[in-house]
Residue frames as a rotation matrix with the C-alpha (Angstrom) as fourth column:
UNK 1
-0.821 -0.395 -0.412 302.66
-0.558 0.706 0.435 241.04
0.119 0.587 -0.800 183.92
UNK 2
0.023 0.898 0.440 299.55
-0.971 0.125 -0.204 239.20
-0.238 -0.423 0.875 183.12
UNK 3
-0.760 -0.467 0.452 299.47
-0.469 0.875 0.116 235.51
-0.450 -0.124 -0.884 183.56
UNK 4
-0.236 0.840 -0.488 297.07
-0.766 0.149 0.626 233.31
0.598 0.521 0.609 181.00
UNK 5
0.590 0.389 0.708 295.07
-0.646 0.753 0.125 230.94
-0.485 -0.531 0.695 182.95
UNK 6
-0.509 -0.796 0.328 296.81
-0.720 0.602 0.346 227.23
-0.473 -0.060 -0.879 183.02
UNK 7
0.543 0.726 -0.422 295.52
-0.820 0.567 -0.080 224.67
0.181 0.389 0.903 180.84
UNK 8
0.041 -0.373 0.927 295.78
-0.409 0.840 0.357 221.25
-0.911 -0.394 -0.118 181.94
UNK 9
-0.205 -0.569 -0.796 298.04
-0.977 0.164 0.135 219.53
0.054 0.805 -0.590 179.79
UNK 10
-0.385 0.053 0.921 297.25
-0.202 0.969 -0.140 215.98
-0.900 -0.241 -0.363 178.58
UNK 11
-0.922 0.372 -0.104 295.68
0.072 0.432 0.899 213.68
0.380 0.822 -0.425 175.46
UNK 12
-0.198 0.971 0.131 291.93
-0.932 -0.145 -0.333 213.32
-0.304 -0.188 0.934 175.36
UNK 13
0.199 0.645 0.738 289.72
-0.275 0.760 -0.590 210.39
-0.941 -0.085 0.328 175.66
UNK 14
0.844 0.529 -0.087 289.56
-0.197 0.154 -0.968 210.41
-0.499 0.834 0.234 171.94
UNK 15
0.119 -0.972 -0.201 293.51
-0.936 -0.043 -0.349 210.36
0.331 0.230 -0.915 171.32
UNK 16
-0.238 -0.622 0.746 294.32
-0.856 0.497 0.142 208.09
-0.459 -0.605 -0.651 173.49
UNK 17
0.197 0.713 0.672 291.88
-0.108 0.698 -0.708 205.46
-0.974 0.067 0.215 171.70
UNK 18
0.841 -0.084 -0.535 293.05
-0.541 -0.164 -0.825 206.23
-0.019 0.983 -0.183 168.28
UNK 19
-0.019 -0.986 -0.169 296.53
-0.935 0.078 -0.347 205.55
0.355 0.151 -0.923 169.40
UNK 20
-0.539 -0.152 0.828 295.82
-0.605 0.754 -0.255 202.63
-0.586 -0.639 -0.499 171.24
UNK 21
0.838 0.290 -0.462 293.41
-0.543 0.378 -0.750 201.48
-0.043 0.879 0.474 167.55
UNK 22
0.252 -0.869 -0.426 297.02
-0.924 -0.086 -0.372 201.91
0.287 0.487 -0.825 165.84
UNK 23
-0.444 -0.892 0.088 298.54
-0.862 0.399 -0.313 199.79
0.244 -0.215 -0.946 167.99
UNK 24
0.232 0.799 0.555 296.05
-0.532 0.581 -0.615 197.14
-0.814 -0.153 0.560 168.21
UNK 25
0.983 -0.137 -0.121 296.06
-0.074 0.311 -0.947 196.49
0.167 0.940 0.296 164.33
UNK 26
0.339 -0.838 -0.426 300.05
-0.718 0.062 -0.694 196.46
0.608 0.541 -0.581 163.89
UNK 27
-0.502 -0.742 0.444 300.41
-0.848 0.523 -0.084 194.00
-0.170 -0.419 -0.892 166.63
UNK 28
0.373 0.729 0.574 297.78
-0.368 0.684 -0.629 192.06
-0.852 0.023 0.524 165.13
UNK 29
0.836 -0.254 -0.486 299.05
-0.415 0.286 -0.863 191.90
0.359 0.924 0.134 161.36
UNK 30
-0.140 -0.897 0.419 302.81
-0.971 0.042 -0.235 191.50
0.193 -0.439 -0.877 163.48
UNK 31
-0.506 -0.083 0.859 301.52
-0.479 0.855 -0.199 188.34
-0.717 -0.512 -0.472 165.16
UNK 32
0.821 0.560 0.111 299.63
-0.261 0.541 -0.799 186.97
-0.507 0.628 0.590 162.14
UNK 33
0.698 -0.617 -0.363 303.25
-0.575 -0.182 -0.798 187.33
0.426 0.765 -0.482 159.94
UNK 34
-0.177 -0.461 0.869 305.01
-0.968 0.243 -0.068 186.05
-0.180 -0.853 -0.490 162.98
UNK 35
-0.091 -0.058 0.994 303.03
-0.536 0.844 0.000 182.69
-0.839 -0.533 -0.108 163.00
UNK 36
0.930 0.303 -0.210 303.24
-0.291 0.256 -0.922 182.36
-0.226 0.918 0.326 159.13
UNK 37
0.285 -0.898 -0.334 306.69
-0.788 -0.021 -0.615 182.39
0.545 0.439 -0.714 159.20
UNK 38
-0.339 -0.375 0.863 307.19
-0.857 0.502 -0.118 179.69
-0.389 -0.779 -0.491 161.89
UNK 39
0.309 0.796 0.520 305.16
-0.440 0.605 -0.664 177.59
-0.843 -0.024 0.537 159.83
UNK 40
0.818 -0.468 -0.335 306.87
-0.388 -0.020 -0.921 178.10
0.425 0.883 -0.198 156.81
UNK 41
0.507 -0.266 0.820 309.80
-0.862 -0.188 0.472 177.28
0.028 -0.946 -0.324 158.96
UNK 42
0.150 0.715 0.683 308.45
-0.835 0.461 -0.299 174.17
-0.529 -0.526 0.666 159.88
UNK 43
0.654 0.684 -0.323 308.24
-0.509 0.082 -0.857 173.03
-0.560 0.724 0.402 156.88
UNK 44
0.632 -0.707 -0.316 311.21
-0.648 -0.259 -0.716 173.49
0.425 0.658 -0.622 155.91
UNK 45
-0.353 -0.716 0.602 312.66
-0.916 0.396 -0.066 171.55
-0.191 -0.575 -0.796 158.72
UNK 46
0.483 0.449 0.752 310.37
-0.447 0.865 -0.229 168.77
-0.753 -0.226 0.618 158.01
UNK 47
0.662 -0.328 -0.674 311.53
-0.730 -0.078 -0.679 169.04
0.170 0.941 -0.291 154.19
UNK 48
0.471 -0.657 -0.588 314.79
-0.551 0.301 -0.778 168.08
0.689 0.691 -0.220 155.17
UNK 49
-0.014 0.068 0.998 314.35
-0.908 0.417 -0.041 165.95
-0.419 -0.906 0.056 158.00
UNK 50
0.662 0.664 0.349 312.59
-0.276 0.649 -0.709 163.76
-0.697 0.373 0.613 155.66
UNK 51
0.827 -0.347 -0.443 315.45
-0.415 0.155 -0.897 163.94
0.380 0.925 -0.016 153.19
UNK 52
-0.058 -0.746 0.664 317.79
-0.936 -0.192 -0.297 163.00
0.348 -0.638 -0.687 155.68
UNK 53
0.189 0.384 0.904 315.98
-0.532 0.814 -0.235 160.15
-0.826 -0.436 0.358 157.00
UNK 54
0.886 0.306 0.348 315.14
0.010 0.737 -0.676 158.55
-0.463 0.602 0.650 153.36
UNK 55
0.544 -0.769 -0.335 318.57
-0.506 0.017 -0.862 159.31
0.669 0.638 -0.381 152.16
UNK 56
-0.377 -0.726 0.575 320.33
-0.918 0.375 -0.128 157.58
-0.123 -0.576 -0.808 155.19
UNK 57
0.322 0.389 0.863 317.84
-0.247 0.915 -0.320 154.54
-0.914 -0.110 0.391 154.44
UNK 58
0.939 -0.153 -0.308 319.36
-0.256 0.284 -0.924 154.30
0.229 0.946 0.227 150.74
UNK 59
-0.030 -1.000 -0.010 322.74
-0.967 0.031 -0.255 154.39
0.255 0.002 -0.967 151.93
UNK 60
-0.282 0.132 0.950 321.96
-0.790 0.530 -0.308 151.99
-0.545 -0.838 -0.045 154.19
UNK 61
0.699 0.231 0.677 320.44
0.202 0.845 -0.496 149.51
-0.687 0.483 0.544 151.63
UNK 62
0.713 -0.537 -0.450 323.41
-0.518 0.029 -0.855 150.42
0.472 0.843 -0.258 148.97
UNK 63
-0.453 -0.717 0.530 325.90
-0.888 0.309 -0.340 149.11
0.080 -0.625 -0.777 151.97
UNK 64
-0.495 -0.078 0.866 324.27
-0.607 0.744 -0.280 146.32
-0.622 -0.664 -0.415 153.22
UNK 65
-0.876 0.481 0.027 321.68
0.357 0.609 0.708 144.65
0.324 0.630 -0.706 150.32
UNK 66
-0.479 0.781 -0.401 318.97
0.714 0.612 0.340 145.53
0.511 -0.123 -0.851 152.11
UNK 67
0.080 0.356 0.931 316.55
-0.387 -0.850 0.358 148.16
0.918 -0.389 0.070 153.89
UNK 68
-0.742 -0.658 0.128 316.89
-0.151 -0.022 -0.988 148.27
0.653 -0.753 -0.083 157.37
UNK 69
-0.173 0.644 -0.746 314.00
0.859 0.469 0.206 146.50
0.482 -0.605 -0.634 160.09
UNK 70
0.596 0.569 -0.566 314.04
0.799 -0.487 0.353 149.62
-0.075 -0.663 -0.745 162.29
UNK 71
0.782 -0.336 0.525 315.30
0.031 -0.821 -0.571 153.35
0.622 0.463 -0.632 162.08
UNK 72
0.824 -0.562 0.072 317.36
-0.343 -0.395 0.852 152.73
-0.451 -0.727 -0.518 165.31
UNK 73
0.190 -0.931 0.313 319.90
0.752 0.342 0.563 150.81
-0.631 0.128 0.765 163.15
UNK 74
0.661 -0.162 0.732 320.16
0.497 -0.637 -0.590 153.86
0.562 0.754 -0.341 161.23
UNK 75
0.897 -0.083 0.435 321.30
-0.341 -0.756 0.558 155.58
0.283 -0.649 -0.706 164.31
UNK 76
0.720 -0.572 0.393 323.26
-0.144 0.431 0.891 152.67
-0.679 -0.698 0.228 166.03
UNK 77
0.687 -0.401 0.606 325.36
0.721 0.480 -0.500 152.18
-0.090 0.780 0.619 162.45
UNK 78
-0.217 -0.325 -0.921 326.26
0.468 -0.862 0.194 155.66
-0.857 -0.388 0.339 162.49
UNK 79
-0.412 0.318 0.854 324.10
0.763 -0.393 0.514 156.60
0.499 0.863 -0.080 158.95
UNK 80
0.482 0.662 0.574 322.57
0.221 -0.726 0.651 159.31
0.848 -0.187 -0.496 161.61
UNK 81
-0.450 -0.893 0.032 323.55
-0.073 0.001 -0.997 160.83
0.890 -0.451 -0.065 164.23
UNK 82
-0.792 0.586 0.169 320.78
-0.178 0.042 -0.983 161.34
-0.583 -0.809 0.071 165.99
UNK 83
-0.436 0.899 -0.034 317.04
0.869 0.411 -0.277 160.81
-0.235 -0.150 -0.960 165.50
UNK 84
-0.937 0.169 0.304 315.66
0.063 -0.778 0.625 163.63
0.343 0.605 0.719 164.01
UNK 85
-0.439 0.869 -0.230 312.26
0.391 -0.046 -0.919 165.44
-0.809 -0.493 -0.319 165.42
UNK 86
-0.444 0.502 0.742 309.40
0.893 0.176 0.415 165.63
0.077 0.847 -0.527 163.37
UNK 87
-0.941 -0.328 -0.078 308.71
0.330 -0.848 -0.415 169.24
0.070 -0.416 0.907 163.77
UNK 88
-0.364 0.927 -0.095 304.61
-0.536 -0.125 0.835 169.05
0.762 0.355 0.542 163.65
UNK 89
0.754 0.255 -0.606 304.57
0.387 0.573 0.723 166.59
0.531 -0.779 0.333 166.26
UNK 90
0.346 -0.272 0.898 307.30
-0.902 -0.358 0.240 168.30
0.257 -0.893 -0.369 168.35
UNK 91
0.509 -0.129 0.851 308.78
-0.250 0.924 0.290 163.94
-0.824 -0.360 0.438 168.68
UNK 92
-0.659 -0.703 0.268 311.33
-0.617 0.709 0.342 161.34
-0.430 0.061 -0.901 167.95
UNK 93
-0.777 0.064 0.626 308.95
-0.241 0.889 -0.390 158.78
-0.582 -0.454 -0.675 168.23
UNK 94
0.193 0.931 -0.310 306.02
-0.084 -0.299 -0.951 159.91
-0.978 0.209 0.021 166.10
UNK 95
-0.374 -0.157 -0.914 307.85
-0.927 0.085 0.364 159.36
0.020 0.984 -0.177 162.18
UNK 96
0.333 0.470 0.818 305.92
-0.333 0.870 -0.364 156.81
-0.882 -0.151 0.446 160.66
UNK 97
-0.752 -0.614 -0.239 307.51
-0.521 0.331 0.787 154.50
-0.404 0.716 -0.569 158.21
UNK 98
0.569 0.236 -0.788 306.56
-0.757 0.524 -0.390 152.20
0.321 0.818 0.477 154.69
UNK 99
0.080 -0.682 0.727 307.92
-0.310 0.676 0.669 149.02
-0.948 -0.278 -0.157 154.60
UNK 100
-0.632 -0.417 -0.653 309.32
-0.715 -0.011 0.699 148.23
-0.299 0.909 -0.291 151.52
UNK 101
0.448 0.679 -0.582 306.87
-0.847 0.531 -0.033 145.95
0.286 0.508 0.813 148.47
UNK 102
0.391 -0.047 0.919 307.60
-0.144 0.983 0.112 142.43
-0.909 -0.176 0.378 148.77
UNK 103
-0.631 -0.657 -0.412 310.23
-0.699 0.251 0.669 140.68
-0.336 0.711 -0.618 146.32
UNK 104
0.463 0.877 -0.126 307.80
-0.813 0.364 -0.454 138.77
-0.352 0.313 0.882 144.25
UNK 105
0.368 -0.484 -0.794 310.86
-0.079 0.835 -0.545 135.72
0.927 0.263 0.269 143.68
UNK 106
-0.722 -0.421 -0.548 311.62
0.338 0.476 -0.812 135.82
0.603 -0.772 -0.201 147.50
UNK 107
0.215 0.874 0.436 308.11
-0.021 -0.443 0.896 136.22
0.976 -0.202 -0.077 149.39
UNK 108
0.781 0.380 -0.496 309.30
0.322 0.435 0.841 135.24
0.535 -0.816 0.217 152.48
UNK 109
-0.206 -0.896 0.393 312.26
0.650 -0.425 -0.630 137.60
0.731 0.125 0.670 152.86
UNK 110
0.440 0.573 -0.692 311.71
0.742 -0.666 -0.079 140.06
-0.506 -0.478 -0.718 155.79
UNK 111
0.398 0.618 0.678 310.54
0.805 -0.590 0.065 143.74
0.440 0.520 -0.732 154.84
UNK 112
-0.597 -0.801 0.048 313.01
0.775 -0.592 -0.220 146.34
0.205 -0.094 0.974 155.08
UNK 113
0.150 0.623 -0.768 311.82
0.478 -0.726 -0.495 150.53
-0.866 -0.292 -0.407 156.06
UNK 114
-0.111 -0.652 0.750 312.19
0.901 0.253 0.353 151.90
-0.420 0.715 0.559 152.92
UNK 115
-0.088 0.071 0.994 310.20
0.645 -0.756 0.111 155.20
0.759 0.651 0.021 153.62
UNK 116
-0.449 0.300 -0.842 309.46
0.865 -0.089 -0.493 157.84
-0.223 -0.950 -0.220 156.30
UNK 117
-0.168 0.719 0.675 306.75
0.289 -0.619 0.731 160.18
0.942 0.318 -0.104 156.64
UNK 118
-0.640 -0.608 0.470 305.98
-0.298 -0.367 -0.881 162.09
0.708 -0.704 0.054 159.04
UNK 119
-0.467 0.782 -0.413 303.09
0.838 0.243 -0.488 161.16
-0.281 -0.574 -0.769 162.43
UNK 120
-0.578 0.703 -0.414 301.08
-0.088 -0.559 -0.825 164.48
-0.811 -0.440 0.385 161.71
UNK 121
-0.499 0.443 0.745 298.05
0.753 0.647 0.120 164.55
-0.428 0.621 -0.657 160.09
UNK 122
0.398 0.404 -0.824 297.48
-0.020 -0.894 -0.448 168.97
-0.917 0.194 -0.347 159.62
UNK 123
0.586 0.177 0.791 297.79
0.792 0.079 -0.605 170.26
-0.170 0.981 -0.094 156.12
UNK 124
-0.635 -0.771 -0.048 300.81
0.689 -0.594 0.414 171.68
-0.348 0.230 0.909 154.92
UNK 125
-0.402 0.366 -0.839 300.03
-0.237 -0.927 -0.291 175.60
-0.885 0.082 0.459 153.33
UNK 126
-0.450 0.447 -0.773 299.39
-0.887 -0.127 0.443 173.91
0.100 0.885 0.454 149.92
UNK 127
0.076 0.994 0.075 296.93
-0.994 0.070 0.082 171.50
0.076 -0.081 0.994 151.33
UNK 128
0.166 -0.197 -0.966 298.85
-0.192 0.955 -0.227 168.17
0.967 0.223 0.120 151.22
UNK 129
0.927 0.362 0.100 298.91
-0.139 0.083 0.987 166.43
0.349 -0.928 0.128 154.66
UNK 130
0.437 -0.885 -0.161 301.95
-0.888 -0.395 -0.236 166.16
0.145 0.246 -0.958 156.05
UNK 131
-0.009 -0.046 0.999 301.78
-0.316 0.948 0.041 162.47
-0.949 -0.316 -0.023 156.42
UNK 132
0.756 0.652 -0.057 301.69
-0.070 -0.006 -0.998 162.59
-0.651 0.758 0.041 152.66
UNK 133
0.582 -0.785 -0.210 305.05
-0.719 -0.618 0.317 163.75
-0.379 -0.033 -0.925 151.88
């Protein structure tokens, strides 16, 4: 019985690199898709953060006559429940607001919030800041 010499079994130098190419590129495109979608996300939460906010400030002036002075009375009234984070800034604290135009037959009325926007200043995907909104 003649035995064939043993070849050592294994990948070569040149395998191993190919495979380790491969997997290079698909966890690149992976992590590129990855942080598009979180962004997109994002967005979306801001979307309707923002609609949330400016629609609890209409109620709020259809109830009472008037726009509310600060967003906590949105909260303390119970037109929110909470405070809503501004997902770009990762904060409560960081929505910046509009104060409503001045009543040109009562100048001397005080100035209700009558918009919110959000605190960041990066560019949404179609180029509008998101303080813009």
């Amino acid at each position: 019985m003649a035995f064939l010499p043993s070849r050592q079994r294994g990948f070569t130098l040149i395998e191993l690199i190919v495979v380790m190419t491969i997997l290079a590129l698909l966890a690149t495109v992976g992590l590129a898709g990855y942080r598009h979608k979180t962004l997109v996300a994002r967005e979306s939460v801001l979307r309707e953060n923002l609609f949330q906010l400016n629609h609890a400030l209409e109620q709020y002036r259809a109830d009472r006559g008037k726009y509310p002075s600060s967003l906590n009375a949105l909260r303390e009234l119970g037109y929110l429940r909470d405070m809503p984070w501004d997902p770009m800034t990762r904060s409560r604290d960081t929505w910046q607001t509009e104060l409503e135009p001045p009543d040109p037959e009562n100048p001397d009325a005080e100035l209700g919030i009558w918009k919110v926007r959000s605190g960041s200043t990066d560019k949404s995907e179609d180029g509008i800041p998101y303080n813009e909104w």
